[in-house]
DRENPA-3360 file (N, C-alpha, C; in nm, 2 decimals, always signed):
BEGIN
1 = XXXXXXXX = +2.54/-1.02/+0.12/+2.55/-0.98/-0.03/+2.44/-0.90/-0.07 ~ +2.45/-0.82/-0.15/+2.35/-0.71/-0.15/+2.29/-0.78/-0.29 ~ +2.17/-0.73/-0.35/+2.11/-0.74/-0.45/+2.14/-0.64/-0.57 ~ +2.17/-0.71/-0.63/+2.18/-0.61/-0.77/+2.04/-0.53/-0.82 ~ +2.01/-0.41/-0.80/+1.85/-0.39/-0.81/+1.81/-0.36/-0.98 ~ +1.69/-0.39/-0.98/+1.63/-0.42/-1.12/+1.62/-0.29/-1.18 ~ +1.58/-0.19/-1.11/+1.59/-0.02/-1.18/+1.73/+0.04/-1.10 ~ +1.77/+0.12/-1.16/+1.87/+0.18/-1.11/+1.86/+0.26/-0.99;
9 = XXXXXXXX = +1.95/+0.31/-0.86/+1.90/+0.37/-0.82/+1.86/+0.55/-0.87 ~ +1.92/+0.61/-0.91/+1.80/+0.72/-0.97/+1.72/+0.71/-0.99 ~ +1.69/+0.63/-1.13/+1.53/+0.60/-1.18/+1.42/+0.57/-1.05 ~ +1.49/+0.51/-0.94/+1.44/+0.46/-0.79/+1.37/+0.57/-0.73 ~ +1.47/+0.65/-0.72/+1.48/+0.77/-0.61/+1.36/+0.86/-0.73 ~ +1.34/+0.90/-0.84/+1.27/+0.98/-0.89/+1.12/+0.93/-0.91 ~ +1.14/+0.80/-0.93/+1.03/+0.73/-0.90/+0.93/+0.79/-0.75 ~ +0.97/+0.75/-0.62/+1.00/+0.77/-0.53/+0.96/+0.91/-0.53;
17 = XXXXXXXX = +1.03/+1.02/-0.55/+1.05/+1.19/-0.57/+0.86/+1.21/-0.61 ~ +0.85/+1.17/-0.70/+0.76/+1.23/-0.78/+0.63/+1.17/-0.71 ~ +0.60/+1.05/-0.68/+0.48/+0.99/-0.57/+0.51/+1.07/-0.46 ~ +0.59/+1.04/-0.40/+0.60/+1.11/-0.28/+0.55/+1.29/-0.30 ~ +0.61/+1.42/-0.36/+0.57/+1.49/-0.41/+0.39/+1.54/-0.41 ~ +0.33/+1.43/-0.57/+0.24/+1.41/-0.56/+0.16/+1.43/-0.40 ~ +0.18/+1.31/-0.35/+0.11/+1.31/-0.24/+0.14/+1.42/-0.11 ~ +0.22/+1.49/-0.09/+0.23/+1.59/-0.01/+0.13/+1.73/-0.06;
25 = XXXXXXXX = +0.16/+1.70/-0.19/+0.07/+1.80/-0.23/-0.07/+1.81/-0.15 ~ -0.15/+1.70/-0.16/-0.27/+1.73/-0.12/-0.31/+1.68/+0.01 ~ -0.16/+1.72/+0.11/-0.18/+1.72/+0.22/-0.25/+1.56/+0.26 ~ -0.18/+1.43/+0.17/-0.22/+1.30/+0.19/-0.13/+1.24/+0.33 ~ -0.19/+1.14/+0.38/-0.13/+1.10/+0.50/+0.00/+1.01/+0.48 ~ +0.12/+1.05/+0.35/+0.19/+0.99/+0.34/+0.29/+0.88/+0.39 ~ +0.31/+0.88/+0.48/+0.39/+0.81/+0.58/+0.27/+0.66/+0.59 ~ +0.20/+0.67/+0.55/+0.06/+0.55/+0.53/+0.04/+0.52/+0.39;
33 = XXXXXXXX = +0.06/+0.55/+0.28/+0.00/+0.56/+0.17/+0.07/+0.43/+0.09 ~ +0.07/+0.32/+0.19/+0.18/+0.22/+0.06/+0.12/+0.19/-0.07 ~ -0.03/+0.18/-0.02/-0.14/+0.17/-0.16/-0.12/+0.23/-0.24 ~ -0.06/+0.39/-0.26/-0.10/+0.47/-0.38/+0.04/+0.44/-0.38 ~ +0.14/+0.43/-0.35/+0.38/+0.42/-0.38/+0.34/+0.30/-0.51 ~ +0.27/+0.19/-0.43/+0.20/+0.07/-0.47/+0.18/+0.07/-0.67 ~ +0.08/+0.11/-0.63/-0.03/+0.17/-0.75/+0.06/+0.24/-0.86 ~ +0.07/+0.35/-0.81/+0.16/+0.46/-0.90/+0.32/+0.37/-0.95;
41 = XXXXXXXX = +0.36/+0.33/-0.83/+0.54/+0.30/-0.89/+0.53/+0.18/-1.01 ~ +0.41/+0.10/-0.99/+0.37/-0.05/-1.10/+0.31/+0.05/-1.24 ~ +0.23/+0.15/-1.24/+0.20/+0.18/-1.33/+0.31/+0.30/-1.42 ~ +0.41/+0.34/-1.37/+0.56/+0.40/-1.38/+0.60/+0.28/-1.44 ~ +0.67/+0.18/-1.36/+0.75/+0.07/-1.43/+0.64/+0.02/-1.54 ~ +0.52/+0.01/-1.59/+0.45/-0.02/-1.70/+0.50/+0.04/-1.77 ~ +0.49/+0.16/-1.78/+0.42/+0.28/-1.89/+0.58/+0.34/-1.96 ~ +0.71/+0.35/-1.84/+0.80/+0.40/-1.89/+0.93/+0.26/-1.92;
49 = XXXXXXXX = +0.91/+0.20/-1.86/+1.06/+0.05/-1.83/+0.95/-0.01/-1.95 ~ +0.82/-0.05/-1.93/+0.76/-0.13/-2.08/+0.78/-0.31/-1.91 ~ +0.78/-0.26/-1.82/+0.77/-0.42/-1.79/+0.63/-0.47/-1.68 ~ +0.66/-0.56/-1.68/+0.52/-0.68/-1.60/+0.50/-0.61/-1.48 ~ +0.52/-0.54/-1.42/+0.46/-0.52/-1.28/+0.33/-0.48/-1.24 ~ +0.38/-0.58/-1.09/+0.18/-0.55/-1.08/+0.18/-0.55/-0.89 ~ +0.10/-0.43/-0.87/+0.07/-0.40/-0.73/+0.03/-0.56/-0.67 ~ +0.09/-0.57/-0.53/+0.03/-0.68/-0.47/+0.03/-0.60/-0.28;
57 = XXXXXXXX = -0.07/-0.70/-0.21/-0.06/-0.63/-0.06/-0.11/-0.74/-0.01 ~ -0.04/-0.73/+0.15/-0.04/-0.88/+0.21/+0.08/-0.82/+0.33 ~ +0.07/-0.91/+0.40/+0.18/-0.88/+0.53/+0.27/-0.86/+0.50 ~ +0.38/-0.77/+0.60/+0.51/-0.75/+0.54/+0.55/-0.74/+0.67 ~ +0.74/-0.80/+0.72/+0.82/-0.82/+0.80/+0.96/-0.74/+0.75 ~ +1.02/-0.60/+0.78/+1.15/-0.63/+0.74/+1.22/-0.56/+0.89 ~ +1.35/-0.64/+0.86/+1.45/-0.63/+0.99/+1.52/-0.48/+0.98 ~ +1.52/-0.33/+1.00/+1.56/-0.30/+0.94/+1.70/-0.24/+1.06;
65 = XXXXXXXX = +1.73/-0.33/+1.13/+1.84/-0.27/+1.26/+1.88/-0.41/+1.26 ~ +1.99/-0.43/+1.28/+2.02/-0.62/+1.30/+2.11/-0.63/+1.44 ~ +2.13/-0.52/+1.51/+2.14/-0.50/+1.66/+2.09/-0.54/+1.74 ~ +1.98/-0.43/+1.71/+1.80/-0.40/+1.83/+1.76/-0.49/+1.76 ~ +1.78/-0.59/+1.69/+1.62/-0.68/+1.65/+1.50/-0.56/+1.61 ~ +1.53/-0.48/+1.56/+1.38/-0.39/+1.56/+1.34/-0.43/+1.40 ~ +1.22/-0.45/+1.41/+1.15/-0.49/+1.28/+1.00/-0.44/+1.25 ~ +1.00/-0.38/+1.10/+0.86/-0.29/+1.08/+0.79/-0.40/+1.06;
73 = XXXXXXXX = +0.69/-0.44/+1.11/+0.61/-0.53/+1.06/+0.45/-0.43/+1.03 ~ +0.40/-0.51/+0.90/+0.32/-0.45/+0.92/+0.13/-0.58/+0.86 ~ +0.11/-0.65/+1.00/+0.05/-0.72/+1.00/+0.01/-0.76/+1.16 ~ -0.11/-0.86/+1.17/-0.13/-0.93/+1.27/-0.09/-1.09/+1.29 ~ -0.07/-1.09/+1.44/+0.01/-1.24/+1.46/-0.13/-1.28/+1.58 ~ -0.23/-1.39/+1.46/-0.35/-1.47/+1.54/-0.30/-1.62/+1.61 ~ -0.27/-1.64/+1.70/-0.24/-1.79/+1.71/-0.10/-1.86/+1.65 ~ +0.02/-1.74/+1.62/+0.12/-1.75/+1.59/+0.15/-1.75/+1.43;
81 = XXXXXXXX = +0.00/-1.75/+1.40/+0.00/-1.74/+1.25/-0.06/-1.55/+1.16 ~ +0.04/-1.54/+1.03/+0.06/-1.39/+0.99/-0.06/-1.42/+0.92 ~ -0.16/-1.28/+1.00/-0.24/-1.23/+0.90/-0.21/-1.10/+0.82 ~ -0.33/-1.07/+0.72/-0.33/-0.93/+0.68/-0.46/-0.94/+0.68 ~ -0.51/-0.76/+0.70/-0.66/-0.74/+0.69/-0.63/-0.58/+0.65 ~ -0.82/-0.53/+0.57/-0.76/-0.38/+0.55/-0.75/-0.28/+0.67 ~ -0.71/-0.31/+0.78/-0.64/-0.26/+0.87/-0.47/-0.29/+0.92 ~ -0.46/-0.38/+0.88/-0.33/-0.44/+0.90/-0.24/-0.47/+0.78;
89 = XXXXXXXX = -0.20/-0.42/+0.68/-0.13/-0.43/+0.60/-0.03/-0.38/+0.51 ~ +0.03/-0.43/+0.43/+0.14/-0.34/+0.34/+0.14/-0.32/+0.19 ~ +0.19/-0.25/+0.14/+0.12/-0.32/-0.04/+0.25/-0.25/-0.11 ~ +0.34/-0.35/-0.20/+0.51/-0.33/-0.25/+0.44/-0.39/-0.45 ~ +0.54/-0.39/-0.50/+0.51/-0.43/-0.63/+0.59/-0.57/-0.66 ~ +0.57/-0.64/-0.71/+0.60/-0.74/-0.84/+0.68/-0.71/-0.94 ~ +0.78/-0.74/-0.96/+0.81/-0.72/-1.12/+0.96/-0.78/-1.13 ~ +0.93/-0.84/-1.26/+1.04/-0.95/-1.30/+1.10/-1.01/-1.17;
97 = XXXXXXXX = +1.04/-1.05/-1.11/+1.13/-1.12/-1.01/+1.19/-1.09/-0.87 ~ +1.15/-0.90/-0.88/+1.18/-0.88/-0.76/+1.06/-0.80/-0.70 ~ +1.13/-0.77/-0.55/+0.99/-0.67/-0.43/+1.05/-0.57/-0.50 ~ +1.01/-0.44/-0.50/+1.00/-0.33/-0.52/+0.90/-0.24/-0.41 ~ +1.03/-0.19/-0.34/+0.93/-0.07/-0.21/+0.96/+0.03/-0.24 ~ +0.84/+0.14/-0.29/+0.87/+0.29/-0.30/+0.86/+0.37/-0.22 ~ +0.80/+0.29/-0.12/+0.79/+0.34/+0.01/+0.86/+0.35/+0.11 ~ +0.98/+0.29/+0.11/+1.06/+0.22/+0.15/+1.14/+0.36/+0.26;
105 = XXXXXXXX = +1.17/+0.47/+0.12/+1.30/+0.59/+0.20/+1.21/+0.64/+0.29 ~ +1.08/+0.66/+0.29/+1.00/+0.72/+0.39/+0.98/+0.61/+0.55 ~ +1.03/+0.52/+0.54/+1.00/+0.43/+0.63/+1.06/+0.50/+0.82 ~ +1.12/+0.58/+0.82/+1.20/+0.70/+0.93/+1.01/+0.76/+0.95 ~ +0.98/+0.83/+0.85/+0.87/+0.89/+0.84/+0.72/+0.80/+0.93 ~ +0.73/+0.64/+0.84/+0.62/+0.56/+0.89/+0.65/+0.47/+1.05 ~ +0.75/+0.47/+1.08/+0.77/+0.46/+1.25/+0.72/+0.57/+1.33 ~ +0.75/+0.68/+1.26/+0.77/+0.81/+1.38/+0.59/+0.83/+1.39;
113 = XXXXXXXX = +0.53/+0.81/+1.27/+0.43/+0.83/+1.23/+0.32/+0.74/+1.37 ~ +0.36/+0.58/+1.32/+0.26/+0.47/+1.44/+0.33/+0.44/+1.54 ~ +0.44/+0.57/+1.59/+0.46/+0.53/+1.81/+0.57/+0.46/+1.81 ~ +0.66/+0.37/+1.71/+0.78/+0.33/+1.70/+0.89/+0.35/+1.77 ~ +0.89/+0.28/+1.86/+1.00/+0.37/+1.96/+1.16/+0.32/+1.88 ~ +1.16/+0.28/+1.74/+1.29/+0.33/+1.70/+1.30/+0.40/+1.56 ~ +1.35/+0.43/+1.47/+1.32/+0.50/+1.34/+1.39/+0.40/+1.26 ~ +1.36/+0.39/+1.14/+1.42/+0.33/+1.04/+1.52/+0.39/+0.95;
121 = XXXXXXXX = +1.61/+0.32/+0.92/+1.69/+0.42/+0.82/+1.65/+0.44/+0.69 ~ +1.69/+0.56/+0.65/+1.63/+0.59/+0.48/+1.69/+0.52/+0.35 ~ +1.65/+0.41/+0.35/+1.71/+0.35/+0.19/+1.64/+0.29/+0.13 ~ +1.68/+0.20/+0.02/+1.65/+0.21/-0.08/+1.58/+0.04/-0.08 ~ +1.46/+0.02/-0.13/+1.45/-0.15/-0.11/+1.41/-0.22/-0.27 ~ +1.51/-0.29/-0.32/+1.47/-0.35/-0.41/+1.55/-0.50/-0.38 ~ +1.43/-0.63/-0.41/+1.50/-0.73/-0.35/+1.43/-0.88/-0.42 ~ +1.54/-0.95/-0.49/+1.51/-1.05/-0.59/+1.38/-1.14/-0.47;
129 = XXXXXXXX = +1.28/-1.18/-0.50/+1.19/-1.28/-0.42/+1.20/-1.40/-0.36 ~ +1.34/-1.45/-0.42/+1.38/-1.60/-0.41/+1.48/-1.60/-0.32 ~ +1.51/-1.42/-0.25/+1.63/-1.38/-0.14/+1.54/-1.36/+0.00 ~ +1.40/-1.41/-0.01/+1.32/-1.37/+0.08/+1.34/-1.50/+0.20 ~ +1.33/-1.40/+0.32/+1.36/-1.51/+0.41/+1.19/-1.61/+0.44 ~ +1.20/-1.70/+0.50/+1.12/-1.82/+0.48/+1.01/-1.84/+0.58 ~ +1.05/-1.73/+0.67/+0.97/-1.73/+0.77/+0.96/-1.58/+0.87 ~ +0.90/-1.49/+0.88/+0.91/-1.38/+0.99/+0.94/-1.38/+1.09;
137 = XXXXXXXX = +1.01/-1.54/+1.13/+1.09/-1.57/+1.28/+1.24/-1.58/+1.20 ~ +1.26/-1.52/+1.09/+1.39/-1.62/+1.05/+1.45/-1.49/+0.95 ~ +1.45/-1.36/+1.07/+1.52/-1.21/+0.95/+1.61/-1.21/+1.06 ~ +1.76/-1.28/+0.97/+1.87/-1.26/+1.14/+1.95/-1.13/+1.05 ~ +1.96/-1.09/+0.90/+2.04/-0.96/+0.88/+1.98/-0.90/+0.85 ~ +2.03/-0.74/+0.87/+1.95/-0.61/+0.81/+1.93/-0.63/+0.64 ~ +1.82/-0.57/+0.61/+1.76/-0.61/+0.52/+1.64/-0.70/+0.47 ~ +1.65/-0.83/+0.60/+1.60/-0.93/+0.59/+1.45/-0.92/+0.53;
145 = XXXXXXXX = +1.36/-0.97/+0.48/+1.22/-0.98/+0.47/+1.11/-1.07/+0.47 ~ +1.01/-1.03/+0.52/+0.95/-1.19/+0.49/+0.78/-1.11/+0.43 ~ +0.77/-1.13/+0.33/+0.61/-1.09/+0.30/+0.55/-1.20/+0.28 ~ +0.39/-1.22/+0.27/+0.29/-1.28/+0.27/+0.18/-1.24/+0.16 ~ +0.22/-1.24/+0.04/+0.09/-1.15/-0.01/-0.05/-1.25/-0.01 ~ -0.12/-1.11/-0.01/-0.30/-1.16/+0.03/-0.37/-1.17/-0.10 ~ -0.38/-1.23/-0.17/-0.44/-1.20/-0.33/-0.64/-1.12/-0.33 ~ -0.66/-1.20/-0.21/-0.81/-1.12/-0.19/-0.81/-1.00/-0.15;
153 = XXXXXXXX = -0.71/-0.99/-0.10/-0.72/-0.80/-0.04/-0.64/-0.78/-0.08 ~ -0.55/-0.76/-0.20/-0.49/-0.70/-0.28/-0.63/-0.68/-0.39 ~ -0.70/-0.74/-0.46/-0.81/-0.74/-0.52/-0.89/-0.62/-0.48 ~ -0.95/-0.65/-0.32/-1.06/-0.58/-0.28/-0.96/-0.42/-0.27 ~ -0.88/-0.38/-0.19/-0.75/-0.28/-0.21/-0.77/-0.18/-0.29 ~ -0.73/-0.27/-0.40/-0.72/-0.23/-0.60/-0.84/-0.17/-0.59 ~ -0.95/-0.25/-0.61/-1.06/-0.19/-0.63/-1.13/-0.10/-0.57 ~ -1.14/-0.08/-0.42/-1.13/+0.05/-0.36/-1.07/+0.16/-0.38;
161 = XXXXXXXX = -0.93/+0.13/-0.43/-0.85/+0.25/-0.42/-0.91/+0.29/-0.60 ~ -0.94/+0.24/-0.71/-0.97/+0.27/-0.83/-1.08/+0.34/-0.80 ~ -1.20/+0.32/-0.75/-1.29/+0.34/-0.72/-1.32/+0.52/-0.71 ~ -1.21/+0.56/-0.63/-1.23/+0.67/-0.58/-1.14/+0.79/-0.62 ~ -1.19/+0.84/-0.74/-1.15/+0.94/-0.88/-1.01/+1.00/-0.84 ~ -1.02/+1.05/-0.66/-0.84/+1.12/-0.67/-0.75/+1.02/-0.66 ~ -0.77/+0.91/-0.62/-0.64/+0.81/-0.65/-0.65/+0.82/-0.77 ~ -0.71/+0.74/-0.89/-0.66/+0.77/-1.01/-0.62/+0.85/-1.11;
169 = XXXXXXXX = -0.68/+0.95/-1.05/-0.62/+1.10/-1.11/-0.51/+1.16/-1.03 ~ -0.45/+1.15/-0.94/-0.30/+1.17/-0.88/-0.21/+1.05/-0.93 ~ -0.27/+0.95/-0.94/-0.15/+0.83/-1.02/-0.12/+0.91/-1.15 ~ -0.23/+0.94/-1.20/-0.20/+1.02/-1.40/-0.13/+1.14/-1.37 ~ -0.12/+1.20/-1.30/-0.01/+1.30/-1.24/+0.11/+1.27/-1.26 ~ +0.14/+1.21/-1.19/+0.23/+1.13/-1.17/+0.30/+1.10/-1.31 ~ +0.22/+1.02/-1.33/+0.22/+0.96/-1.53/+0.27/+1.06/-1.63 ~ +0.19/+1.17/-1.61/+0.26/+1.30/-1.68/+0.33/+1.34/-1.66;
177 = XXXXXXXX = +0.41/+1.32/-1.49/+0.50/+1.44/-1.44/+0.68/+1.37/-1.53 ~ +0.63/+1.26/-1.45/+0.82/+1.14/-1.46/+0.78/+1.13/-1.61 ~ +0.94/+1.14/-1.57/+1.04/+1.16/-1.69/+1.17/+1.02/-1.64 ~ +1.20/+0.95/-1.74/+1.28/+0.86/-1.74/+1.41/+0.90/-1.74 ~ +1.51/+0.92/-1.65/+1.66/+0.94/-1.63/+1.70/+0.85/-1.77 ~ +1.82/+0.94/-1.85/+1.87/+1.06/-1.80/+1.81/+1.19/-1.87 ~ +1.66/+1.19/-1.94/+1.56/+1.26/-1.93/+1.58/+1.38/-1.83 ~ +1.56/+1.52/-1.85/+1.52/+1.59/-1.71/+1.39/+1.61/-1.69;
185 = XXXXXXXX = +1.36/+1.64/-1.61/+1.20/+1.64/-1.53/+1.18/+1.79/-1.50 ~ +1.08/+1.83/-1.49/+1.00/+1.97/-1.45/+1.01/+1.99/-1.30 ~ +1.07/+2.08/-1.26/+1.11/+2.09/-1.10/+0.95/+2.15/-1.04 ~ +0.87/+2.17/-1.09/+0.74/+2.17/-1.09/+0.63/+2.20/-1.18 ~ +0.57/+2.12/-1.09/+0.39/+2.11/-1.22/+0.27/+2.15/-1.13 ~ +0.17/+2.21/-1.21/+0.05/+2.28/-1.19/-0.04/+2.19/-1.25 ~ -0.12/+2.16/-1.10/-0.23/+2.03/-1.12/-0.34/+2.15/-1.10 ~ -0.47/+2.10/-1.11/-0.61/+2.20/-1.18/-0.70/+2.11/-1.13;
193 = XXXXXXXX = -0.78/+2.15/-1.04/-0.89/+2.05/-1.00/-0.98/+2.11/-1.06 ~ -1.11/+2.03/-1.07/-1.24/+2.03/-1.10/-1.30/+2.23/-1.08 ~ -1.30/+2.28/-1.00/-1.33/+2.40/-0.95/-1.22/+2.48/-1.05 ~ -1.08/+2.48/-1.09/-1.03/+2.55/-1.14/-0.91/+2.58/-1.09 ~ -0.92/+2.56/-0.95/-0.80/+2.58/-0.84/-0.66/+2.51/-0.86 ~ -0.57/+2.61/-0.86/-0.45/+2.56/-0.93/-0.36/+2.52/-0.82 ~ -0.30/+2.42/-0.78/-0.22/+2.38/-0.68/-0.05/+2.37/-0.75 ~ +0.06/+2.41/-0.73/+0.20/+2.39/-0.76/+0.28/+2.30/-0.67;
201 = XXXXXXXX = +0.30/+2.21/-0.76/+0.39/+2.09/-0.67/+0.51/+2.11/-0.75 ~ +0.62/+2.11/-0.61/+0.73/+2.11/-0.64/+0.80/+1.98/-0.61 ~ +0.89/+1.93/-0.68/+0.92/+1.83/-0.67/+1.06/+1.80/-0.55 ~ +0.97/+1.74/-0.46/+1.11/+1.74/-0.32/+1.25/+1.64/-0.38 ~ +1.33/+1.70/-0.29/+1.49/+1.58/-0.30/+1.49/+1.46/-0.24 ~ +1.46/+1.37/-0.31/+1.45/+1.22/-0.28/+1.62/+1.19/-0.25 ~ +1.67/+1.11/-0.11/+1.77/+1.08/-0.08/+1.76/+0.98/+0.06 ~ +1.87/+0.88/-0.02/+1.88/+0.74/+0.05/+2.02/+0.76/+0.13;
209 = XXXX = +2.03/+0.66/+0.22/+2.17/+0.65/+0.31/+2.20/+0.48/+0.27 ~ +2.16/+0.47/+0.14/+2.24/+0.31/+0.06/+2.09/+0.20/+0.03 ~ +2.13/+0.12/+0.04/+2.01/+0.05/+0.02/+1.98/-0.09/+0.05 ~ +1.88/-0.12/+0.12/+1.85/-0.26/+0.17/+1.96/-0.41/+0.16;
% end
């Protein structure tokens, strides 16, 4: 049974469009960046929906083949028990009740990226918290998930990533660019760095094959 998702999918997909975008721009290592999908998509759902969301990061399990058993995890397993550390982790949003992954359509992208000898399909992940499976031994259908959030390294994360002026000034990008469907949006924007140098970001076609 699928999940009724909390944003629509457009509002998803433009969400999605416009981080993504952003970050290609400056030639960021996006297929890695769940920090800033993280960051930016909580501070979108703040500023334009008006709701509670809040970045969290901590281990993440999802099944995304129910064939192959193939599953992105993105964590360590010490003594049978799930860690996260800031080398091993994932970071999705909170809000009213559900996971929210903007990172999600790019996940084809983040296999091919860490050696994954299978690809993930492109869709869409939004998923009530209380549908999460109970254990990362226990994702028997596509979709499945099991996260662990880390509240210390979500903290320490946050604070790193604030810390260091272009994440927060590519999140405000962002902030200025989206436009709330059925709003239209600027097929592109001229960002201006410090030196004067003008960069044109176009905004790519964000597209799912269904969703989680």
């Amino acid at each position: 049974m699928k999940t009724k998702p909390l944003i629509p999918l457009l509002d998803y997909l433009r969400i999605h469009g416009v981080i993504r975008s952003v970050l290609d721009s400056v030639d960021a290592h996006t297929a890695h960046a769940c920090m800033f999908f993280s960051v930016a998509g909580a501070a979108i759902l703040q500023e334009f929906y008006k709701k509670e969301a809040v970045q969290v990061a901590g281990a993440a399990f999802y099944l995304v083949n129910e064939q192959q058993r193939n599953v992105i995890s993105f964590a360590t397993l010490e003594e049978g028990q799930v860690q996260s550390s800031d080398t091993a982790f994932h970071a999705w949003v909170h809000c009213d009740g559900y996971v929210i992954d903007f990172m999600a359509p790019i996940f084809p992208e983040t296999c091919a990226a860490a050696g994954h000898p299978f690809i993930a399909p492109r869709r869409m992940f939004q998923k009530k918290w209380v549908d999460m499976a109970p254990s990362h031994e226990r994702l028997d259908r596509e979709g499945d998930f099991h996260l662990v959030p880390n509240p210390g390294l979500t903290i320490d994360l946050r604070q790193s990533f604030l810390k260091k002026p272009a994440g927060a000034d590519l999140v405000n990008v962002c902030l200025h660019w989206y436009r709330r469907p059925p709003k239209s949006i600027l097929p592109e924007l001229q960002m201006q760095n410090d030196l004067g140098e003008i960069t044109r970001i176009r905004l790519g076609n964000a597209a799912v094959a269904g969703t989680w």
